[in-house]
C-alpha positions as CSV (number, residue, x, y, z in Angstrom):
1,X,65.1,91.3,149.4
2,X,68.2,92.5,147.9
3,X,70.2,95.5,148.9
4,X,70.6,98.9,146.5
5,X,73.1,100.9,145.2
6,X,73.1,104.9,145.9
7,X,75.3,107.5,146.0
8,X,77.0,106.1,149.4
9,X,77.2,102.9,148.7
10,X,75.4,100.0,149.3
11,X,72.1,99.8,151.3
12,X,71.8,96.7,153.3
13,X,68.1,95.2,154.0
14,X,66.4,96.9,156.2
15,X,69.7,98.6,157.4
16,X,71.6,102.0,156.7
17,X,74.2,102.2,153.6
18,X,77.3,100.4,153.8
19,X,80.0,102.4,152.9
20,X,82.4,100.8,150.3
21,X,86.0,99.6,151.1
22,X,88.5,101.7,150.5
23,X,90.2,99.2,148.5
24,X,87.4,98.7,146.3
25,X,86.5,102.3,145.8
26,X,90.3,102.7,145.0
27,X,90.1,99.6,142.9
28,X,86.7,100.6,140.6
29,X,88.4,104.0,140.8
30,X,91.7,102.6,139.3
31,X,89.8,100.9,136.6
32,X,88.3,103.6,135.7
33,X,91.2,106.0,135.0
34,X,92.5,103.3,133.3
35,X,89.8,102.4,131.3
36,X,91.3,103.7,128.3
37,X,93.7,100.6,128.6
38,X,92.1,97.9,130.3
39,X,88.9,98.2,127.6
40,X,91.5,97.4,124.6
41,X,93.4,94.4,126.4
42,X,89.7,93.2,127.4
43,X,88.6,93.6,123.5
44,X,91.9,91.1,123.1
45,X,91.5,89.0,125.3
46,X,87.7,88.2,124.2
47,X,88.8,87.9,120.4
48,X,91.4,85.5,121.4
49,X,88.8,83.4,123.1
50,X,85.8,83.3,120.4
51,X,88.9,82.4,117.8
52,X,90.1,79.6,119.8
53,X,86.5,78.1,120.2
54,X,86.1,78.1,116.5
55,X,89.5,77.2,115.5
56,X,92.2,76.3,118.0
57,X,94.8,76.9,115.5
58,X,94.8,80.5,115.8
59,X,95.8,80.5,119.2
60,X,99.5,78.5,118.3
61,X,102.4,80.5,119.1
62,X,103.2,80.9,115.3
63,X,100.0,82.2,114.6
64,X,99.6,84.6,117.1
65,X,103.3,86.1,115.9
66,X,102.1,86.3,112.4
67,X,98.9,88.2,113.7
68,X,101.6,90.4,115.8
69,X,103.3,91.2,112.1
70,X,100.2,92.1,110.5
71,X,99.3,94.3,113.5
72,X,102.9,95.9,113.2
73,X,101.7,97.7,109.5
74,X,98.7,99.1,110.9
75,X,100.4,100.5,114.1
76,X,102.7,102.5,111.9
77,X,100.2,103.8,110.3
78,X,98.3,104.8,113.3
79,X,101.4,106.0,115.2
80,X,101.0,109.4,112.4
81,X,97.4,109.4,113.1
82,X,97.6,109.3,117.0
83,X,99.8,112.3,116.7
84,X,97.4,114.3,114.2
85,X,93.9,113.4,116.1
86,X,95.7,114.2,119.6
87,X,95.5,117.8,118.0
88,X,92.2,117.8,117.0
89,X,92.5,116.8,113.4
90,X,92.0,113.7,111.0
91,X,94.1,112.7,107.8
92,X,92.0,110.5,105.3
93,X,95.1,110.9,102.9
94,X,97.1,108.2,104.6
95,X,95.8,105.9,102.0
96,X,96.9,107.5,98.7
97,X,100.3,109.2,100.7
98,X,101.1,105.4,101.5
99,X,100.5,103.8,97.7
100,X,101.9,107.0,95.8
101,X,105.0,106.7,98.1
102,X,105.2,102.8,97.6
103,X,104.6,102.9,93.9
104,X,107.6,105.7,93.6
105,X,110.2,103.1,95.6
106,X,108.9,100.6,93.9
107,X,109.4,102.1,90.4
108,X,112.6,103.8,91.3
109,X,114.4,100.8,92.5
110,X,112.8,98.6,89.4
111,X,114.2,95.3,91.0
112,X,117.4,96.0,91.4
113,X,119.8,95.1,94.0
114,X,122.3,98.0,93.8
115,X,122.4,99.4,97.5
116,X,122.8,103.6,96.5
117,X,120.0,103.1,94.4
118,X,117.5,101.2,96.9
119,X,118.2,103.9,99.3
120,X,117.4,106.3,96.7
121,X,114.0,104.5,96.6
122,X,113.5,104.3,100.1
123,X,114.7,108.1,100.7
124,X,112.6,109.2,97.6
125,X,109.5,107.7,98.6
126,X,109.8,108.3,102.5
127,X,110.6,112.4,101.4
128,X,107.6,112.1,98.9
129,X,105.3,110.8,102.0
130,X,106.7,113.6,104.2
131,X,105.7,116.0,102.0
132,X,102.5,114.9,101.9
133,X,102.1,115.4,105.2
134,X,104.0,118.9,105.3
135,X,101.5,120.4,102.3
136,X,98.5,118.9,104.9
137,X,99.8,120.5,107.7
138,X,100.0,124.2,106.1
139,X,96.9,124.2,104.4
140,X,95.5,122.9,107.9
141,X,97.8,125.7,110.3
142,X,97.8,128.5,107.4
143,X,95.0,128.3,105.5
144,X,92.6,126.7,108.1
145,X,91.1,124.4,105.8
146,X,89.5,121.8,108.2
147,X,91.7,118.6,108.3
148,X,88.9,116.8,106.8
149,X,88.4,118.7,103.8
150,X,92.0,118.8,103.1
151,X,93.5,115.8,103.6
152,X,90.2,114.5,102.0
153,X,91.1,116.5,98.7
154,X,94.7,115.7,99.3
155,X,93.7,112.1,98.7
156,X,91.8,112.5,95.9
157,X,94.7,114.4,93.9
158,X,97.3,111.8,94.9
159,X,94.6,109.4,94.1
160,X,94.4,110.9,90.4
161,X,98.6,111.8,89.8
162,X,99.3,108.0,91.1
163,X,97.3,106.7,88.3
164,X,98.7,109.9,86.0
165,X,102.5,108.3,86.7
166,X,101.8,104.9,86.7
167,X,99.4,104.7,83.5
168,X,96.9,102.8,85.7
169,X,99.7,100.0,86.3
170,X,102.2,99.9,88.5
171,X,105.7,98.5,87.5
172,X,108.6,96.9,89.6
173,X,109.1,94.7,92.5
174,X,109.8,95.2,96.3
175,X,113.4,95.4,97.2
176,X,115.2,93.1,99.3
177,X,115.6,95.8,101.8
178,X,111.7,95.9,102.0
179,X,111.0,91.8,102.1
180,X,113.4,91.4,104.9
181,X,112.1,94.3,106.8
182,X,108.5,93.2,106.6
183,X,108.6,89.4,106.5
184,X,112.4,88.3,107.5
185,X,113.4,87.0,110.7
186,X,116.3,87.3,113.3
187,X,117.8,83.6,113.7
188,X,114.0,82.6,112.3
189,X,112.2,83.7,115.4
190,X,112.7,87.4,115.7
191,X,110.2,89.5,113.1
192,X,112.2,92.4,111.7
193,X,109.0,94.0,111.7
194,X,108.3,93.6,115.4
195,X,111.7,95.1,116.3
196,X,111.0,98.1,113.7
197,X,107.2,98.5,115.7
198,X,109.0,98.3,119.0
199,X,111.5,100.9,118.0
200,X,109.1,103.1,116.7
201,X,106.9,102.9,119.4
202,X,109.6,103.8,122.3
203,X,110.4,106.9,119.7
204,X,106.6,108.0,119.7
205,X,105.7,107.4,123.5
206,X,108.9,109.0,124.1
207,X,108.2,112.4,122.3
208,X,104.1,112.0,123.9
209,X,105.5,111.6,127.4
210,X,109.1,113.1,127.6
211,X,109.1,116.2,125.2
212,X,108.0,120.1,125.2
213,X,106.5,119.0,121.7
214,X,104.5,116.3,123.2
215,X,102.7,118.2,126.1
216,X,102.3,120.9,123.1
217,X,100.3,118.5,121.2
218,X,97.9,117.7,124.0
219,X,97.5,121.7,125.0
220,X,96.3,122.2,121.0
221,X,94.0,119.5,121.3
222,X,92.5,120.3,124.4
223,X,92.2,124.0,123.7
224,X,94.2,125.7,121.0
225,X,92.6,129.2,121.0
226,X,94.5,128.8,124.9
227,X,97.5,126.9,123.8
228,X,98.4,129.9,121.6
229,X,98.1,133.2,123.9
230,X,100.2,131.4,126.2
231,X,103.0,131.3,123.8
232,X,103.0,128.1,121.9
233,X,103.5,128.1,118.2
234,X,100.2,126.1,117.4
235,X,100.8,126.7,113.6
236,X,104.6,125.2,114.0
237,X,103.0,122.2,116.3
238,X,100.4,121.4,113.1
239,X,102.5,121.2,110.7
240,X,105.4,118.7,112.0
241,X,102.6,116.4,113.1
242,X,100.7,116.5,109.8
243,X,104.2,115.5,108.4
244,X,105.5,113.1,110.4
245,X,102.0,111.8,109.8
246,X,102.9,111.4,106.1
247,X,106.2,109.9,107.1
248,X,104.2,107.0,109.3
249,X,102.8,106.2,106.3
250,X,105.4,106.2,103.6
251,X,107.1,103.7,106.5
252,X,103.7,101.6,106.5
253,X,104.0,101.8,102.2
254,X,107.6,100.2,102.5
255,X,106.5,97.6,105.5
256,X,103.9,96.5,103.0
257,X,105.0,96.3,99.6
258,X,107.5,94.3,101.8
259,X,104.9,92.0,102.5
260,X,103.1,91.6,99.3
261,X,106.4,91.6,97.1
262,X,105.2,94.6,95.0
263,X,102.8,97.9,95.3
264,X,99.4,98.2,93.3
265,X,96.8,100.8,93.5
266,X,94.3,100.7,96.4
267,X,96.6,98.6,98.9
268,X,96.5,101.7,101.1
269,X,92.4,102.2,101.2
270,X,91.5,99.8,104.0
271,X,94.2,101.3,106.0
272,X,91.9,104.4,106.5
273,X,89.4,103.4,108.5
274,X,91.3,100.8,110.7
275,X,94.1,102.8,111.6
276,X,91.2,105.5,113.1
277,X,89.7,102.4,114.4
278,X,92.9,101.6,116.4
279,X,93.4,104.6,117.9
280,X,90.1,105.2,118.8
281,X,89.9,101.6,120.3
282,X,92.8,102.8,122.2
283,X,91.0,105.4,123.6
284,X,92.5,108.6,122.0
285,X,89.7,111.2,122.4
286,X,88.7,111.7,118.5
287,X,88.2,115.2,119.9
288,X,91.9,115.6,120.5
289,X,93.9,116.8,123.8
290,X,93.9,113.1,125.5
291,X,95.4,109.3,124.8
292,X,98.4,107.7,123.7
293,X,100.6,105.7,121.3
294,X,100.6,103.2,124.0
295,X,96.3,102.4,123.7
296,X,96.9,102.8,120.0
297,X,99.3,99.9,120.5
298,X,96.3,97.8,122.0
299,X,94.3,98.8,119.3
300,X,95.6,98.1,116.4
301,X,96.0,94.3,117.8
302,X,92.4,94.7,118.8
303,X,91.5,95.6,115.2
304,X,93.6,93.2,113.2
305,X,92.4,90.2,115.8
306,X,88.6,91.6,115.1
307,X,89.1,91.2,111.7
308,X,90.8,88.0,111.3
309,X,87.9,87.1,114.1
310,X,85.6,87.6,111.8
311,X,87.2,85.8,108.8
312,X,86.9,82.6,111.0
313,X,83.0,83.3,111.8
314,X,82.3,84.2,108.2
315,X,81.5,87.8,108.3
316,X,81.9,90.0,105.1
317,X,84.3,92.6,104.5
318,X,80.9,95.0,104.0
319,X,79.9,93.4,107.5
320,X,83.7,94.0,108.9
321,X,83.2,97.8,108.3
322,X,79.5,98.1,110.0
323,X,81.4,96.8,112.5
324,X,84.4,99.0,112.9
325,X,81.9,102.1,113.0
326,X,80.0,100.3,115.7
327,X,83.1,99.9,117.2
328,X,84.4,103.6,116.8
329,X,81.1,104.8,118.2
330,X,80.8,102.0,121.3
331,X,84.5,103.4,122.2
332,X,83.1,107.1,122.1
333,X,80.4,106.0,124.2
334,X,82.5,103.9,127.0
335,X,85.5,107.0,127.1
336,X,82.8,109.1,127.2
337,X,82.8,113.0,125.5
338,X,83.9,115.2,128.2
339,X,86.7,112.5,130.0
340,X,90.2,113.7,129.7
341,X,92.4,110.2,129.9
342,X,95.7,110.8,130.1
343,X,98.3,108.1,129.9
C-alpha cells in the first residue's frame, strides 16, 4: 500500500502524515516562484534533446550560434512587445511597422555606400517605426481605442501605404551597415548581432528593474484605474511604451534586411505571432502587471529552437502555428490567471 498526499504532507501506511522537509518545501516552493523561468529553460533544454536525436548536427557549437542569431531578431522584436503587454495591451502592427520601416532605409539608401546618407536611412526608418508606435500609443492613452483594434487597423493602413510607396515592389539593397550588424562577426567568432541583443537587453531589464518608469509599467498593468489616482501619469506611461515598441521593431526591420540582403513585403508577418509567443513562453502575464525581458529572453530561444525543431521532424508551417497557440494557451494554463510572477 502506498502512502497519500494531503494538505500536510505525506501520509505514511498505516501511520500519521509526515510533514515535508523544510528544504524540500523551500525547494518545490522555489520552483514554483520561479516557474516563470525554469518552464522556458526546461522547453530548451527538451528541444535541444529531440533535435539532437534526429540530427546530431544541430547540436555543433556553430549551429547552436547561428540559432542564437536568429533568436536575436525575434528578441528585439519582443523586447517592444514585453514592455506594451506588461501594461495590459497588444501591438499586432509590429509586422507592417517593421517592413514599412525596412523598405524606407532600404529605398533611401538605394545601395550606396556614402556614410551621411546610410545614417539618413537608418535614422529615417528607425524615426518612421517610432512614430508608429507614438500614433499607437495616443490613440490607445487618448482615445481609448482598445490596443487590439488599433494597432490591428494600424497594420492594415501601413499594410496598404507600404504597397502605395513601393508600387507592390520593393527597390534597393541592404547597406553594409545593416549586413555586418546582422550577419558579421568580431575576429569571426563574436556575432554583431549577439552583442547588439546583449546590449539591448541590459538596457530593457535595466529600465524593468532599476527605473520609476519601470515599476510604472507594472502598476498600469496590474491595475491602472489605481495606478492613476495615486498620481501616476498612465496616459504618459502608454504612449512611450507604444513607441519604443515601434522603435523595437524598426531595430528588428534593420537586423533583418541585414540578414536577407534586401526588404520585401510580408518579411515582418511571422514575426507577430512568435514574438507574443516568446513572451508569453517567458511567462509575461498576457494580462499585464507581471514578467520580464529576462523570460522573454528564454523565450524567444524557446520559439526559434521549436520551430527549427520542427523543420527537422517534418511539421508544416500551418502545423507550426497550431502549435504556437497551443503553446500560448499551455503557458496561460502552467502561470496560471490570477499568479503575479515577478522577476
Amino acid at each position: 500500500m502506498t502512502g497519500s498526499l494531503d494538505g500536510a504532507g505525506l501520509t505514511a501506511p498505516g501511520g500519521p502524515p509526515v510533514a515535508d522537509t523544510a528544504p524540500e518545501r523551500d525547494l518545490r516552493e522555489t520552483l514554483w516562484r520561479r516557474r516563470a523561468t525554469v518552464v522556458p529553460y526546461a522547453l530548451i533544454g527538451l528541444l535541444l534533446l529531440v533535435a539532437a536525436i534526429r540530427n546530431p548536427s544541430f547540436v555543433t557549437p556553430g549551429s547552436l550560434r547561428q540559432q542564437l542569431v536568429l533568436a536575436s531578431y525575434l528578441a528585439v522584436i519582443a523586447a517592444g512587445q514585453t514592455l506594451v503587454i506588461l501594461t495590459g495591451g497588444i501591438d499586432l502592427s509590429v509586422a507592417w511597422t517593421l517592413n514599412f520601416s525596412a523598405i524606407v532605409m532600404t529605398q533611401t539608401a538605394a545601395g550606396t555606400t556614402d556614410t551621411g546618407k546610410i545614417i539618413w536611412a537608418v535614422g529615417l526608418a528607425l524615426g518612421i517605426a517610432t512614430l508608429v508606435g507614438l500614433l499607437n500609443g495616443l490613440g490607445v492613452a487618448y482615445l481609448r481605442i482598445p490596443s487590439l483594434v488599433m494597432t490591428l487597423g494600424m497594420n492594415a493602413a501601413l499594410a496598404g501605404l507600404t504597397l502605395v510607396y513601393t508600387n507592390g515592389s520593393p527597390q534597393g539593397l541592404a547597406p553594409p551597415f545593416a549586413r555586418r550588424l546582422a550577419v558579421g562577426r568580431i575576429g569571426g567568432v563574436v556575432p554583431y548581432a549577439l552583442l547588439f541583443w546583449l546590449v539591448l537587453s541590459a538596457a530593457v531589464i535595466f529600465l524593468l528593474r532599476r527605473t520609476v518608469y519601470g515599476r510604472r509599467l507594472y502598476a498600469i498593468g496590474n491595475n491602472p484605474r489605481a495606478a492613476y489616482l495615486s498620481g501616476i501619469p498612465v496616459r504618459g506611461v502608454l504612449v512611450v511604451a507604444y513607441a519604443l515598441c515601434g522603435l523595437c521593431a524598426g531595430l528588428a526591420g534593420i537586423l533583418l534586411t541585414g540578414y536577407s540582403s534586401q526588404s520585401y513585403l510580408g518579411m515582418g508577418d511571422r514575426y507577430v505571432l512568435q514574438g507574443i509567443a516568446a513572451v508569453v513562453i517567458g511567462g509575461t502575464s498576457i494580462l499585464g502587471g507581471s514578467g520580464g525581458y529576462g523570460g522573454t529572453i528564454a523565450g524567444a530561444i524557446t520559439v526559434v529552437l521549436l520551430e527549427n525543431t520542427l523543420q527537422i521532424i517534418g511539421v508544416r508551417p500551418a502545423g507550426q502555428n497550431i502549435l504556437y497557440g497551443l503553446i500560448i494557451l499551455l503557458m496561460l494554463f502552467v502561470y496560471g490567471r490570477g499568479q503575479r510572477v515577478r522577476e
